[in-house]
C-alpha positions, 0 to 999 in steps of 0.5 A: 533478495529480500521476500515480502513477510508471510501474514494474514491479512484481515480483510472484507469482501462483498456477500452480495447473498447477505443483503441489507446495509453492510454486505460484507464478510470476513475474508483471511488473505495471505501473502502468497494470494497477492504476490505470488506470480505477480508484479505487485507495487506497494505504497504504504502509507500512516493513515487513512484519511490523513491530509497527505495520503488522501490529497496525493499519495493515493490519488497520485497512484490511481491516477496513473494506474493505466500507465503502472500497468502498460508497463507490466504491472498486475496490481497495486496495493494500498498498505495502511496500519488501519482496519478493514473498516476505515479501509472501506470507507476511505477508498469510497470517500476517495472514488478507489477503483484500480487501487486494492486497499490492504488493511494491516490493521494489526501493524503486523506485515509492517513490522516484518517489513521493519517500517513500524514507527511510533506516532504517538505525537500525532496520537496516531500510534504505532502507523506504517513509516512511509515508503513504496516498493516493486515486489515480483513474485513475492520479491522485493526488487526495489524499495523507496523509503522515505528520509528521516524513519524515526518514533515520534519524527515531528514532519511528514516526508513524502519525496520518494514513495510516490507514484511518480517516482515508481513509474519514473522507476520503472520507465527506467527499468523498461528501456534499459531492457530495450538497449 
């Protein structure tokens, strides 16, 4: 079974204690703190802001957030090769409640997980390829990736790593365990 890739992520968390307009400092997160005992939905995503991910793929993924975790599910996380910057603003421009946002602003945990792709066509540069998948205890159990990774691929796909197709998954996975 493959274990997600160990990295540190750069992140931003509130100081309430620094007042003024940007209350934020910088906080390393490494992997272990967001898989580490926990059943952990990831989707990954090329951008923030971008007209797919911010029209369905994440809202899609907020709005049955309740129902991920009935199911068991501790946590969701948002990966986008952005930083923690663009992180923020997007997930206020979206209303993000349930969804933790997980900046990899150098692409390095999407390397590892070998979904790094060149969009230079769209002069996004080197993004995270598309795809979700269901990590227990820092264990990948399973992936939906969309068709078509490629540098440069001229569409968009989106088929598979959205959030119905992952709760379909693991409505799957439940009553099977119950037969």
């Amino acid at each position: 079974m493959q274990k997600v890739p160990s990295v540190i992520f750069k992140t931003r968390v509130r100081n309430d204690a620094l007042g003024g307009p940007n209350p934020f400092e910088w906080k390393d997160l490494c992997t272990d703190e967001i898989f580490k005992g926990k059943k952990v939905v990831v989707f990954s995503l090329p951008g923030a802001f971008t007209p797919t991910c911010s029209s369905n793929h994440l809202p899609r993924y907020e709005e049955l957030y309740d129902e991920f975790t009935k199911l068991g599910v501790d946590r969701i996380v948002c990966v986008s090769v952005n930083d923690a910057f663009v992180m923020f603003q997007w997930g206020k421009a979206q209303g993000v409640k349930n969804i933790f946002l997980l900046p990899d602003g150098n692409g390095e945990f999407t390397r590892k997980m070998g979904m790094l792709v060149d969009k230079s066509n769209l002069g996004f540069g080197m993004r995270s390829w598309r795809y979700s998948m269901l990590v227990n205890d820092g264990n990948v159990e399973k992936m939906f990736i969309e068709d078509g990774y490629s540098d440069n691929c001229p569409t968009d796909p989106f088929q598979v790593s959205d959030a119905d197709t992952m709760l379909g998954y693991l409505k799957a996975q439940v009553g099977s365990k119950a037969a």
